[in-house]
Each structure stands twice: as structure tokens, then as C-alpha cells.
N, C-alpha and C positions, 0 to 999 in steps of 0.2 A: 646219122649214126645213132641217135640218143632214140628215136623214133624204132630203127629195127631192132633195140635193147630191149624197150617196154612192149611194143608188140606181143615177140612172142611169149614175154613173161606176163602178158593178160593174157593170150590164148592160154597158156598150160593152166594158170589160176582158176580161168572161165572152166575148161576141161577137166579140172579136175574136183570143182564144186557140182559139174555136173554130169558127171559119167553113171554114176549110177541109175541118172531116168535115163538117158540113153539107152544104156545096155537093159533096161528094166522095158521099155519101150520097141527093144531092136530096130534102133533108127538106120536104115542103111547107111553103109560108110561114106557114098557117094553125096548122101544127103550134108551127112556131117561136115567133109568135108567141103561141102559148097558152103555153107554155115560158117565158119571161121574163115573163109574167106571174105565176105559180107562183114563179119563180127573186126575182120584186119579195116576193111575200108571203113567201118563206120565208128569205130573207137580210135582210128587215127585221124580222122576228119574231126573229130568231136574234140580232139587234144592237139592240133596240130601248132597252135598257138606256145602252148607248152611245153610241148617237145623244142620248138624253137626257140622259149625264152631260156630253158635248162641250156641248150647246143651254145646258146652266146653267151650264158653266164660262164660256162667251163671253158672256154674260146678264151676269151677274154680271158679269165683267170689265169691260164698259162701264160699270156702275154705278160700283163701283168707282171707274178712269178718272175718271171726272166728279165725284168724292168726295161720291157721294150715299149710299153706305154709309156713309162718315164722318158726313154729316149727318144720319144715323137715330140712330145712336146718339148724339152732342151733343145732339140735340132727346130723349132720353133713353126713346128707343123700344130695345123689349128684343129681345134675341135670337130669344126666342121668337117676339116677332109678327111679327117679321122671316120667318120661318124658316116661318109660318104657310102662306103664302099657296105656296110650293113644295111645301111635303108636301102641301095640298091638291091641285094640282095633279099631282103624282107619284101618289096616292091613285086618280085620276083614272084615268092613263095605268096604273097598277100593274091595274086591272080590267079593262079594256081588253084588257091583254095576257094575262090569265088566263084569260079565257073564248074570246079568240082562242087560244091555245094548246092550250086542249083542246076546242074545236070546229070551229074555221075552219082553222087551219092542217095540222093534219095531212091532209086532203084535196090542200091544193099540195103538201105535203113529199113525198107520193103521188107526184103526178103530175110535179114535178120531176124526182125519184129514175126513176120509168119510163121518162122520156124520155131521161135520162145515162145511162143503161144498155144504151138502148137505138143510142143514137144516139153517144154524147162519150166512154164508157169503155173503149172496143175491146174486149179477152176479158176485163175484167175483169167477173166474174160479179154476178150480183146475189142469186144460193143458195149456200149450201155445200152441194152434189149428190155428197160422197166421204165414204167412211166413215162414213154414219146410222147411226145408233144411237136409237132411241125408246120410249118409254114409251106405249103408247096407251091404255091403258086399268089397273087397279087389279090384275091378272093377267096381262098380254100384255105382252109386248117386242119389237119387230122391229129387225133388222140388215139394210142394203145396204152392197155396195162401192161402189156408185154408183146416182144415177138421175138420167133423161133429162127432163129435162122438155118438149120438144119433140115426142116421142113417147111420154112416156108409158111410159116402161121402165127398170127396173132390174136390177142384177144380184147373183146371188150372197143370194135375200132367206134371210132367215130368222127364222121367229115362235117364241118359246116361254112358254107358258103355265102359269103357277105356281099352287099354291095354300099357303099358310103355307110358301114356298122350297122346296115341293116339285116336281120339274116332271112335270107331269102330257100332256104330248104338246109335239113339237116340229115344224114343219113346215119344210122347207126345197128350194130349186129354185135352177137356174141362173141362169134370168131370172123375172120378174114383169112384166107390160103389164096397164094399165088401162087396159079399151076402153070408151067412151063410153057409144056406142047400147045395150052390154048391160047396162052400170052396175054392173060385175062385173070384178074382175081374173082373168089368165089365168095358169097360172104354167106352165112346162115342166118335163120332168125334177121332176115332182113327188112330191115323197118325206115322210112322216108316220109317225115312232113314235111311238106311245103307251106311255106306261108303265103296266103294272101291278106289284103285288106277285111274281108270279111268272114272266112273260115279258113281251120288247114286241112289240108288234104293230107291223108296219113294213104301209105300203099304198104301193106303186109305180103311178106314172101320168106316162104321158109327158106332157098336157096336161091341166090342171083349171081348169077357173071354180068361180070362189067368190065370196063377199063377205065383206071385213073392213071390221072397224070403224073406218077410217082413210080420209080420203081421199088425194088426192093431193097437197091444201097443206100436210096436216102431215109429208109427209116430207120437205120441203123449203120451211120459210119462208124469206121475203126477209129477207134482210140487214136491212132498213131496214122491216121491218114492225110493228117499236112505235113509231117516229116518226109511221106514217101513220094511226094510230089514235087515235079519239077518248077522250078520259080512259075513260069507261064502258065501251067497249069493252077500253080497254090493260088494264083492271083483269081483267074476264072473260079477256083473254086469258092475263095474266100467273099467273093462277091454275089455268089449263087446262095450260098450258107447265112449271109445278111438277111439277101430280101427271102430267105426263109424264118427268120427270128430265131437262129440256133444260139445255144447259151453257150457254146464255145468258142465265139468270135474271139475272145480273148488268146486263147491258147494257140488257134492256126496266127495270129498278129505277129505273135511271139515267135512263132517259129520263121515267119515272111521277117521281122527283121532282123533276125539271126545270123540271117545267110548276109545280111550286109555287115552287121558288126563283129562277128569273129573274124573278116577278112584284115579289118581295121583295127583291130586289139594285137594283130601280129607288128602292127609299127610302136604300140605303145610298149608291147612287153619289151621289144628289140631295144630300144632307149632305159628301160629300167636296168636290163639285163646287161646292159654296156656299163652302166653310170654305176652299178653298186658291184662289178669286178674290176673295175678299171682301174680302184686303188689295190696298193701293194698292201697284206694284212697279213700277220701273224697267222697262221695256221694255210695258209694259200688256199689251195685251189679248194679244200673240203670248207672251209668256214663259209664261202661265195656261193659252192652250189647249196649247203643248206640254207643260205638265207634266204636262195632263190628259190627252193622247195617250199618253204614260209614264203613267199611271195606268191606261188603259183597256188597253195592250198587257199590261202586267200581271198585270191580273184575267183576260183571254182567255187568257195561258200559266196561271195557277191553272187554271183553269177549265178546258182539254184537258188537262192534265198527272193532276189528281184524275180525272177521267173515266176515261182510261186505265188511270190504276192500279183503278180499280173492279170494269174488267174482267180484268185482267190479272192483279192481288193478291187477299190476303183484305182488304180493304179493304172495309169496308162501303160501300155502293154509299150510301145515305143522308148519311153522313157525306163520304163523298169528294165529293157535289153539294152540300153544304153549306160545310164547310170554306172554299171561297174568301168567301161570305157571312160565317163567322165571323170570319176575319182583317181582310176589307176591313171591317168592323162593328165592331170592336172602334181601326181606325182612325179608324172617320168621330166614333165617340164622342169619342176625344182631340183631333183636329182640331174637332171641335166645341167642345169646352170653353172652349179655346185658340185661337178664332175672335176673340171679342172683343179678348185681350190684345194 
């Protein structure tokens, strides 16, 4: 219930901070509409924890209110079976949201992400297309100063091929175009030494087709491309992205243990959200849901703040998505204890 309240009062918010590039753009309707659709499944996926800790604090609070928690425990019903029937339910929603998380949603997060990009974040990119740097393979490295992805063109490339840190030929050109139909890049100004023991051998060519072993996503993934991937896939990815030496190992980490810990923050919220309405308080049901709004603003500053540093620091990216789960946990324990007294 609390979930289809805030819904659609983000879509009207989202829609109406951004209707004027819409209609300035003439996005078709059909587009848009597919867009808040995606924008429904990935801002309720991203909060579904919340929605659920607000749904049991105002749950409770009525109980509460009507001193029918008081009368579970006088009729000398325990905590626990009290407490029963929410973790089974949270237990419930906790699956729900794990398997949505790593199968259903990263497809919207997709095509959310596509359409803001496309449409709502004006030159804000969705690659970093300056200064590559990549690992492609166990022997090979290539450098750009840029690349286009529009066309298809980079500049400035440069491959060099090691073996045990020794480099054994280095290839380098002004520009690089990867043309479709030949499924071959073209490089200009193309220049190759090779190394030996006692001279290099340099080959000059104004233009050369070739083929490497790269295509053209990996020299420029999306920003937001371990969000839109399925566990099975993030995994393969995140392992291919290592033995390439990408500096965003941190950031895909974050996102692989995401999808475990927001499933597991929905049993912690569900116990804080019991324990701090469970008592009967002057002003009822409104004084419980706002402490439970200060509780949920809370965990969401935890929760971007560790993130951030994951990327940012040597912060273990595991620990920094955890961390908010151990602090809020190590509360919902004391507030539970301290429920009944």
C-alpha cells in the first residue's frame, strides 16, 4: 500500500521536473510511457526496503494505538510469536526481491538509464570516451586519447604487446575507425616496431586493416553497465573487467553485493520498525511514522555515503555495502531486546 502511494508521486515529480525536454525533444508517447514504466520497477526495487520499513511502522502503530500489543503480551504471548508472523512475511518480500534484483530489474535499470541519457541528461555522457587505457587480453594493452562512439573513431591509439614485461612489438596511428561491413578496424598513419635483440624493425603504412581482439564495447563501457546486468552475467563480467585492469572494479563490486544486501536489510528494517511502534506514545500513529522517516533518511545517507567511499577510497567495496546492514543490525538487536520493557 505505502509502495503504490510513493510510486506514482515520483512518477508525477520525475514528469513534471522533466516535461519540458520531453515535449522540447518530441519524445514519442509510447517511448515515454515505456520509461516510467522501467522508472515504476527500478525506483521501487531501489526502495523496496523502505516502503516496507514505513508499511510496519504504521502497521504496528495502529496496533499499538488500540493497545492490542499491550493485550498480546498481558494474555502472556511472547515476543517471539509476536515477531513470528513479520519475518515470515519479510522472509516472503526478502525473495521476492532477490531474484527480482538479479533477474528482473536490471533489464528496466537498462532501459531507464537509455532513455535519461538519452533524452533528460543533456551532455551528460553515458562512457568515459577520454583517456582509455585497457587491458585486453593476458599480453596486449591499448591507449586512446578519445573515442567516438558515434562514428566509430578514436584517436591517438596505441597497442603494446608483452611477454614476461618484455615488450615485444608496439603498434601505434593517429586515428583508429572500426568499420562494420568489413568487421575489421582501419588505423591511419600506421606505424609498428617490433623489437628484437639487435635491431627494431619499424613497418610504415599510411592506412591498414586489421583485426583485434577487442571490440568496440570494450573500449568504452557504459557508465551504468553492471547495474543493467544480470547476477550471472555481472559475475562473468566482473571477472573479464579484472584480468583487463579496469579502474572500476570497485564500482561493478558494489553493485554484485547490493543485490545480496538490500534483500537482507528488509529483516533488519522489519525489527526496528516493530520495536520503535510497538510502544503506545502520545501523538500515535504520526509521532512512529516520522521517527521511522528519520530512520529510513538515515540508512539512505549510510547507504550513498559507504558507496561512494567504495569507490572513491580503499574501502572495501563489500564492507562499505555492508556496513550500513551492520550498524542498522546491531540496532534492531538492542531495540529488540528492549521492546518488551
Amino acid at each position: 500500500m505505502i509502495q503504490l502511494l510513493f510510486v506514482p508521486i515520483a512518477i508525477v515529480v520525475n514528469l513534471a521536473d522533466n516535461i519540458d525536454k520531453l515535449l522540447e525533444k518530441q519524445v514519442p508517447l509510447v517511448e515515454i510511457l515505456d520509461h516510467y514504466y522501467n522508472f515504476s520497477i527500478y525506483f521501487s526495487s531501489s526502495l523496496l526496503p523502505l516502503f516496507l520499513f514505513l508499511a510496519i511502522t504504521w502497521f504496528t502503530s495502529k496496533l499499538s494505538s488500540n493497545s492490542e500489543i499491550i493485550a498480546l503480551y498481558s494474555s502472556g504471548v511472547s515476543l517471539k510469536r509476536i515477531l513470528k508472523p513479520y519475518m515470515v512475511g519479510s522472509l516472503i518480500i526478502a525473495l521476492i526481491s532477490l531474484l527480482a534484483g538479479m533477474f528482473i530489474v536490471p533489464e528496466s535499470t537498462k532501459k531507464y538509464n537509455d532513455f535519461s541519457y538519452k533524452y533528460l541528461k543533456g551532455n551528460k555522457k553515458a562512457v568515459n570516451n577520454k583517456n582509455i587505457f585497457r587491458k585486453i587480453n593476458e599480453s596486449e594493452y591499448i591507449f586512446l586519447t578519445q573515442f567516438n562512439q558515434k562514428n566509430n573513431v578514436g584517436t591517438n591509439f596505441t597497442l603494446e604487446n608483452f611477454s614476461d614485461e618484455k615488450l615485444n612489438f608496439k603498434i601505434s596511428s593517429t586515428s583508429i575507425r572500426f568499420i562494420p561491413e568489413l568487421e575489421k578496424y582501419r588505423l591511419n598513419n600506421y606505424t609498428k616496431r617490433t623489437i628484437t635483440d639487435s635491431i627494431d624493425i619499424i613497418q610504415n603504412k599510411r592506412t591498414f586493416d586489421t583485426i583485434f581482439s577487442f571490440s568496440v564495447d570494450d573500449l568504452t563501457p557504459l557508465n551504468y553497465v553492471a547495474e543493467s546486468l544480470n547476477y550471472d552475467e555481472l559475475i562473468n563480467f566482473i571477472e573479464i573487467e579484472k584480468s583487463r585492469g579496469s579502474t572500476n572494479i570497485e564500482r561493478y563490486l558494489v553493485v554484485k553485493y547490493k543485490k545480496w544486501s538490500i534483500p537482507f536489510s528488509i529483516f533488519i528494517l522489519t525489527l526496528i520498525g516493530f520495536s520503535v511502534s510497538a510502544e503506545k506514545r502520545r501523538g500515535g500513529t504520526g509521532v512512529n511514522l516520522a521517527f521511522g522517516i528519520g530512520v529510513a533518511m538515515i540508512y539512505v545517507f549510510f547507504d550513498k555515503i559507504f558507496g561512494v567511499l567504495a569507490q572513491q577510497s580503499d574501502l572495501s567495496p563489500i564492507l562499505a555495502v555492508w556496513l550500513p546492514n551492520i550498524f542498522f543490525g546491531l540496532l534492531a538487536i538492542y531495540l529488540v531486546r528492549n521492546a518488551k520493557k
